[in-house]
C-alpha positions as CSV (number, residue, x, y, z in Angstrom):
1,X,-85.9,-102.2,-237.7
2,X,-84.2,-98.9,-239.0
3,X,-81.7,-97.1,-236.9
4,X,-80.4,-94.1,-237.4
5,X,-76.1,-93.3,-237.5
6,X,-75.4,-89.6,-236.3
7,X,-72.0,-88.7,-237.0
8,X,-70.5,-85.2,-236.6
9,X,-67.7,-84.1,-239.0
10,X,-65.6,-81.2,-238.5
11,X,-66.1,-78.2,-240.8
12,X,-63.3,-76.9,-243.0
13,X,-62.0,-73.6,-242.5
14,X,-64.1,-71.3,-245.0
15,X,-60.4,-70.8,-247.2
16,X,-61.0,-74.0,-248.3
17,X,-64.3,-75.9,-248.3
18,X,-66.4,-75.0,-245.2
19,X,-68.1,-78.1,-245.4
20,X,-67.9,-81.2,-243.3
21,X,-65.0,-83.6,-243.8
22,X,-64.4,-86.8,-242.9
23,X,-60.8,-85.8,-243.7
24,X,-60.8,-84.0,-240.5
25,X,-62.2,-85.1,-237.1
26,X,-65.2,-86.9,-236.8
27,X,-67.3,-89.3,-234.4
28,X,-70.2,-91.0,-234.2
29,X,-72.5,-88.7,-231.5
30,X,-75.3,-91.9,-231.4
31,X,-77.3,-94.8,-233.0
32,X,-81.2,-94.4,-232.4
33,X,-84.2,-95.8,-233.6
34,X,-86.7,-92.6,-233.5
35,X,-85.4,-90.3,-236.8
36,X,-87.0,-86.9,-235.7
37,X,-84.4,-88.0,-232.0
38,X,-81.6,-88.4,-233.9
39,X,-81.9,-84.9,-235.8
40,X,-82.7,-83.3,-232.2
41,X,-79.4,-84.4,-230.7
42,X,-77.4,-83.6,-234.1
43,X,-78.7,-80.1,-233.6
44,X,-78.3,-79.8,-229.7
45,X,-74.5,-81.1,-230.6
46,X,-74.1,-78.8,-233.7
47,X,-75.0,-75.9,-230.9
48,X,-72.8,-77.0,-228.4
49,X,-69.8,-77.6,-230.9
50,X,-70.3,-73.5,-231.8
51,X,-70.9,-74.6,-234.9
52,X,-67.4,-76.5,-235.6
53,X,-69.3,-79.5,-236.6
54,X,-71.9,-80.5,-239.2
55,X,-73.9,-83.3,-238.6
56,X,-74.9,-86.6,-241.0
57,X,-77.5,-88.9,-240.5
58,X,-77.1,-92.3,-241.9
59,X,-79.8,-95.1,-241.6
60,X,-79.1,-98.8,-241.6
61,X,-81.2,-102.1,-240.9
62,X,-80.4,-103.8,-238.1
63,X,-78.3,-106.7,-238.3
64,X,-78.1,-105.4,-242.5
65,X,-75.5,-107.6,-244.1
66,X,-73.0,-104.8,-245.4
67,X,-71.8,-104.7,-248.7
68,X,-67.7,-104.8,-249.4
């Protein structure tokens, strides 16, 4: 089964990138297994962040053996 990683990440300042950065802040907002859920509550969060933080979906397999 697919599940889907959102992570927000903290937008530069527009002098220097004013894209998301891991080199900032970031955190995991939730892991779901609907896709079209996880964009809705990257978007509700993006909203409620003012716009502070992008957003980055990921998708995994469950149980995926991850490669060092």
């Amino acid at each position: 089964m697919k599940v889907f990683v959102v992570e927000m990440l903290r937008n530069n300042p527009p002098h220097r990138t004013g894209y998301p950065s891991r080199e900032g802040h970031s955190y995991v907002l939730g892991v779901y297994t609907n896709s079209n859920l996880a964009e809705q509550e990257a978007e509700k969060e993006e909203e409620y962040r003012a716009g502070k933080y992008g957003w980055e979906i990921n998708i995994y397999e469950q149980d995926e053996e991850l490669m060092a």
